[in-house]
LUMDREN-223139 format. One record per atom (N, C-alpha, C): x, y, z. Coordinates in pm, 1 decimal, padded with zeros to 6 digits, m for minus. Layout:
REM LUMDREN-223139
X / Y / Z .
...
//
This chain:
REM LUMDREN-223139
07406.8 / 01278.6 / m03005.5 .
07280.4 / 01270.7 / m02934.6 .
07223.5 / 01129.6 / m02948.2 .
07156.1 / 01081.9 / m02826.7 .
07088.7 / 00933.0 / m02875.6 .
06915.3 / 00967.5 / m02872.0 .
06940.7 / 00963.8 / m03010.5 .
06791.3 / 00971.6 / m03083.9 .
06695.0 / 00881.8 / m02997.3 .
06773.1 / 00696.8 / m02968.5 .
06641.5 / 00683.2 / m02946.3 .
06594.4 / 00680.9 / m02762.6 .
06718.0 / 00758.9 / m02710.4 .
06666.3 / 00796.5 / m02591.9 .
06566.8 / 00926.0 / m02546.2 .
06600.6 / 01016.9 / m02686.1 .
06496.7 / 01161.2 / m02712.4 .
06374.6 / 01115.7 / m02733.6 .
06379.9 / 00986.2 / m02854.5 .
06213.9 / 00945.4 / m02854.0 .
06154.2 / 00863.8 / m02753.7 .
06208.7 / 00803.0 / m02708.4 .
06104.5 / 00771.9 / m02620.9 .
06099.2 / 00853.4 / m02480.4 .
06136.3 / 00946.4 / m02434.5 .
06141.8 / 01032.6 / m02354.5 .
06006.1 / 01138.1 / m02377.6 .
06020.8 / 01155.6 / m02541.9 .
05951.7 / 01273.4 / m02617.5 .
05814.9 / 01151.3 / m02613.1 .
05822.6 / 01049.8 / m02635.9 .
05670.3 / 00973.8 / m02640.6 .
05636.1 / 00961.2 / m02481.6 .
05703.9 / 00919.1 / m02374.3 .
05661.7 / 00941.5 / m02266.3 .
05589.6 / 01042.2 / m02221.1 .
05663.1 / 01182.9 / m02239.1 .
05615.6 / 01264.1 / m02212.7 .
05443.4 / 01310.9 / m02291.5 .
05458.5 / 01316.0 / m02416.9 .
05307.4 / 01290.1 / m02427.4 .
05172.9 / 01202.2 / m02416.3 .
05280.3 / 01076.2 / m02381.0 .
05157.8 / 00978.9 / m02301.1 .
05136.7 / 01048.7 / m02182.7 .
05186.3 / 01148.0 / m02083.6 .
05212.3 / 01171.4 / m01961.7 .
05082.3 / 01269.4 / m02016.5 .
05108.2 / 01383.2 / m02087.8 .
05005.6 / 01472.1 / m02120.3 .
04878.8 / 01434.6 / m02170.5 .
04866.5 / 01328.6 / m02258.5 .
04741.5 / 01210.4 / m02272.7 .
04666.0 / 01180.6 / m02188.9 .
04714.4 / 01109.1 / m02095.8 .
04664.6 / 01041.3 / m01976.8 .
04558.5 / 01195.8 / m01906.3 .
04707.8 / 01280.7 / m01869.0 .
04628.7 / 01381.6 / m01796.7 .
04534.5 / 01469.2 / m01852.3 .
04478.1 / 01517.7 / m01955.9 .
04369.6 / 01499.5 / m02016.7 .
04247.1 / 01416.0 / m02010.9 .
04283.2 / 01327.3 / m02069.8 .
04192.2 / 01219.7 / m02049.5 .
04122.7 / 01224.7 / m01926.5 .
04226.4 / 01156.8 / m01838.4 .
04146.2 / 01215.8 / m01666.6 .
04074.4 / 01297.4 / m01666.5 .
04066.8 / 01382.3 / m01724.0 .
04024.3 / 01573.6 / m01654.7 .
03896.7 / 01584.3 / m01756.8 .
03880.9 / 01523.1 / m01900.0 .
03753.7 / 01502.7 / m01977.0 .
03663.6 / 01374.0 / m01902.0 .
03701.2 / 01286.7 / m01887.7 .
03660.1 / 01145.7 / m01805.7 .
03569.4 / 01244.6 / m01689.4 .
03630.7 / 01280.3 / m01613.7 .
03635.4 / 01345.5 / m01487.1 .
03515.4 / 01434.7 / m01563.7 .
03479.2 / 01519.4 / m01577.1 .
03364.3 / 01600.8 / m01610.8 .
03289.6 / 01544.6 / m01718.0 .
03309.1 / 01364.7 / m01716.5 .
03206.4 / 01343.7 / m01788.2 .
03185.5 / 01393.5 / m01945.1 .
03304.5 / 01397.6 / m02051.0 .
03243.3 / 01421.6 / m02162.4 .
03245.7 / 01326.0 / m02212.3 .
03340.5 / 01147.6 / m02210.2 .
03319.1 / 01080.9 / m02247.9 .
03406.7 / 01094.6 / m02370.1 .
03576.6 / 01115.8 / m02391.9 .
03615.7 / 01161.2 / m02528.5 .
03635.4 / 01016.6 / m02569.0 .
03669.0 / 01055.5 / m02729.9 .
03721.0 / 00972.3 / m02733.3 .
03813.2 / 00984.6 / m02817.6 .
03990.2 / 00950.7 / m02808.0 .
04108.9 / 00942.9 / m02882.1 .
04103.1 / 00917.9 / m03015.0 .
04127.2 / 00982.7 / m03097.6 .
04163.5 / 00940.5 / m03241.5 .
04304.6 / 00974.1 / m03308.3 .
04325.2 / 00964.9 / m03415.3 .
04485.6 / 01007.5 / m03440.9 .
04582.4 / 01024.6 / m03409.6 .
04719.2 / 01048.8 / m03364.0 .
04845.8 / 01066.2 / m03275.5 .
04832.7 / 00946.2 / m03204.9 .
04809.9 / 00934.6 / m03133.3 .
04863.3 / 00827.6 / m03016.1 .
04764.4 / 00717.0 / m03052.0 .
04682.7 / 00695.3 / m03059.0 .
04593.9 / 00600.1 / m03102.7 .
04619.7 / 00523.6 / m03216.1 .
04687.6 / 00636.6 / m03300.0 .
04764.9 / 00568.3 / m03457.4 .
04920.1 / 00502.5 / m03450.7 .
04990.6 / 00550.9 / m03382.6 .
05120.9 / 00502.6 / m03318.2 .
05105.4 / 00403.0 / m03260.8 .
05010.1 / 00320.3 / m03218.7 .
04969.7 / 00200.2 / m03161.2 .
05021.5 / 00062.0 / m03235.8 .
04980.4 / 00122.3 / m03345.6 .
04987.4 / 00003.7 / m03459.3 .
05087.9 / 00014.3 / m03544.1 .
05200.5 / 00112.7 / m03549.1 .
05321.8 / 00088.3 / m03582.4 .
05394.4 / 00039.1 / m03490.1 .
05514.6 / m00026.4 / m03550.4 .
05630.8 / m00139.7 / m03509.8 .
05648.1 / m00060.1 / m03417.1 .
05710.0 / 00051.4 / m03457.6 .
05801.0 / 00151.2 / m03337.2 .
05731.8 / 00228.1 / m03330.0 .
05603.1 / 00222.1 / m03223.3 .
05532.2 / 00403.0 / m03132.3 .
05614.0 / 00469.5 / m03123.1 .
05740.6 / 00506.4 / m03098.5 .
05781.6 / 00558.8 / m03071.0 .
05864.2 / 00689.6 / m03126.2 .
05900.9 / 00582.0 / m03290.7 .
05924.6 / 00688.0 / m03369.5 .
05798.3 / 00766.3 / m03453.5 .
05674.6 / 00758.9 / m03429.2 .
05557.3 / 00857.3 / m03461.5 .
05576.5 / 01000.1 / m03360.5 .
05575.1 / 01055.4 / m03423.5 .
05633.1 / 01224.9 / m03391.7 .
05455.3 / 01296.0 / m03363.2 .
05404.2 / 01302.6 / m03208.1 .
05316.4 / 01354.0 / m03206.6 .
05322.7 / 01492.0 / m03141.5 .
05202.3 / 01583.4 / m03196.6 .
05264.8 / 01727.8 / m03148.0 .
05152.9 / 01739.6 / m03078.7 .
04969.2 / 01683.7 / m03108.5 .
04887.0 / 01717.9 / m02978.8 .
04828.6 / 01603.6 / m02995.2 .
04714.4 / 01600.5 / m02885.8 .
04612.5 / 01516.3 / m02907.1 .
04439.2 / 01547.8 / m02915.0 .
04416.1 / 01476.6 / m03022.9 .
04294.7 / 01453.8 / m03071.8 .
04156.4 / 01380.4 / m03009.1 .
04081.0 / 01466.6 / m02949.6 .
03984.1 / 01415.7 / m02905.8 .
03822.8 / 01414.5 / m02968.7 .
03778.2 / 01339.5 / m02972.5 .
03611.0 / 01398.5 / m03031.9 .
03546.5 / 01366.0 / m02899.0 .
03438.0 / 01471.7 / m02894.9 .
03352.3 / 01502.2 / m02796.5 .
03224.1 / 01532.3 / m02923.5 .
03103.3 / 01492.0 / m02775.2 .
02969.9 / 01512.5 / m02863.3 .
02950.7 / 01616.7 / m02897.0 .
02901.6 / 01606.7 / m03011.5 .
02871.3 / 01760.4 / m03070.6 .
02790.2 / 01836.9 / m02980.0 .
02675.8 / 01806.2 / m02932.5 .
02586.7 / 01909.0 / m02862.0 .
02658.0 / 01938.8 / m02709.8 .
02807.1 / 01874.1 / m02703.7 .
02875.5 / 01952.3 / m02595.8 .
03049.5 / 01985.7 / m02638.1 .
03016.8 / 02035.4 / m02753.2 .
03163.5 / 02062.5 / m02820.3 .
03150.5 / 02246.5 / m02707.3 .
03086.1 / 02323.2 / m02709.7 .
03093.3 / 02407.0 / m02700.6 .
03132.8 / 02433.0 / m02503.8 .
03085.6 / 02345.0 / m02478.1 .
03096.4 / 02294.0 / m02321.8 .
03245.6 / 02296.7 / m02267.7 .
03286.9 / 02202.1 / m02392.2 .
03395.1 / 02106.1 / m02381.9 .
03506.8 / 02207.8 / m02410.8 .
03509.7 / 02340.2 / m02522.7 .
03621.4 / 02416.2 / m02537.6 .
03613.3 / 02451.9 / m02410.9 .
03519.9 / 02537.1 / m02384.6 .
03502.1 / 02617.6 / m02258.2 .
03586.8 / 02554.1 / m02121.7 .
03554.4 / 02410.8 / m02065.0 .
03587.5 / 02340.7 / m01988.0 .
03808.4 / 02316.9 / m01999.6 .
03798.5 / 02355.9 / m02164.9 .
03961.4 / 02314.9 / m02189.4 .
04054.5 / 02425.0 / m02151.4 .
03965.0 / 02556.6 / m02189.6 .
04023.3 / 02673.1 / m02160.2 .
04009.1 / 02667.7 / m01993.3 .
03948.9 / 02653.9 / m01900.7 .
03917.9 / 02692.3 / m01772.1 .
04046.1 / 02576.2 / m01688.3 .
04114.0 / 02471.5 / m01767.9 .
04207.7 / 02420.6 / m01736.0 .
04336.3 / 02489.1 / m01730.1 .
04344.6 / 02575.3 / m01839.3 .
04501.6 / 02633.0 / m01814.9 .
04585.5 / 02579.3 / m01789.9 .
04586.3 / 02496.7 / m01877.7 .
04715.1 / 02411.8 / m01881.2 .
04753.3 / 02391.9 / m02020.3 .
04912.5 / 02392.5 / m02066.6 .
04958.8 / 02372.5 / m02166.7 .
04960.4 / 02228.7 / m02243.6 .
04775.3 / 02211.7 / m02279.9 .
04820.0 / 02082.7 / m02339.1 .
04725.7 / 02083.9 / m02477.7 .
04823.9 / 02086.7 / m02601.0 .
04774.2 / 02104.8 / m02736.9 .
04656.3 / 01955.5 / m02738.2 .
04488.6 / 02046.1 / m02739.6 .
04416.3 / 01941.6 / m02768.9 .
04323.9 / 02020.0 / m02885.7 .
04329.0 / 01911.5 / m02994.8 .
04214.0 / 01915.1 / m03090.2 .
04064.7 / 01908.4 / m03068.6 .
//
């Protein structure tokens, strides 16, 4: 197997799921903002070998409750914190 054609395939693909997120919080205005996984892989040599499984967003507290609501009504398979 070539490992490092799996990783960066496997990092593509969750920049792909990143992005589209992002859009879709942007887009209704919560204003997230990225922390941990992909944001931290930034600053290693190789992003690529950081093994991310979701992504991490903070949203304002007085619209955390907004914001699940809004994640669930997406239905879409994308592991967000």
């Amino acid at each position: 197997m070539d490992f490092q054609r799996f990783d960066t395939l496997t990092y593509k693909v969750h920049e792909y799921h990143l992005e589209k997120a992002w859009m879709r919080f942007e887009k209704a205005r919560f204003k997230p903002i990225l922390i941990k996984s992909w944001a931290a892989a930034q600053f290693y040599t190789e992003p690529i070998k950081r093994r991310d499984n979701d992504i991490d967003l903070i949203i304002k507290p007085d619209r955390y409750d907004e914001a699940v609501e809004f994640l669930k009504s997406l239905n879409e398979n994308i592991a967000i914190d």
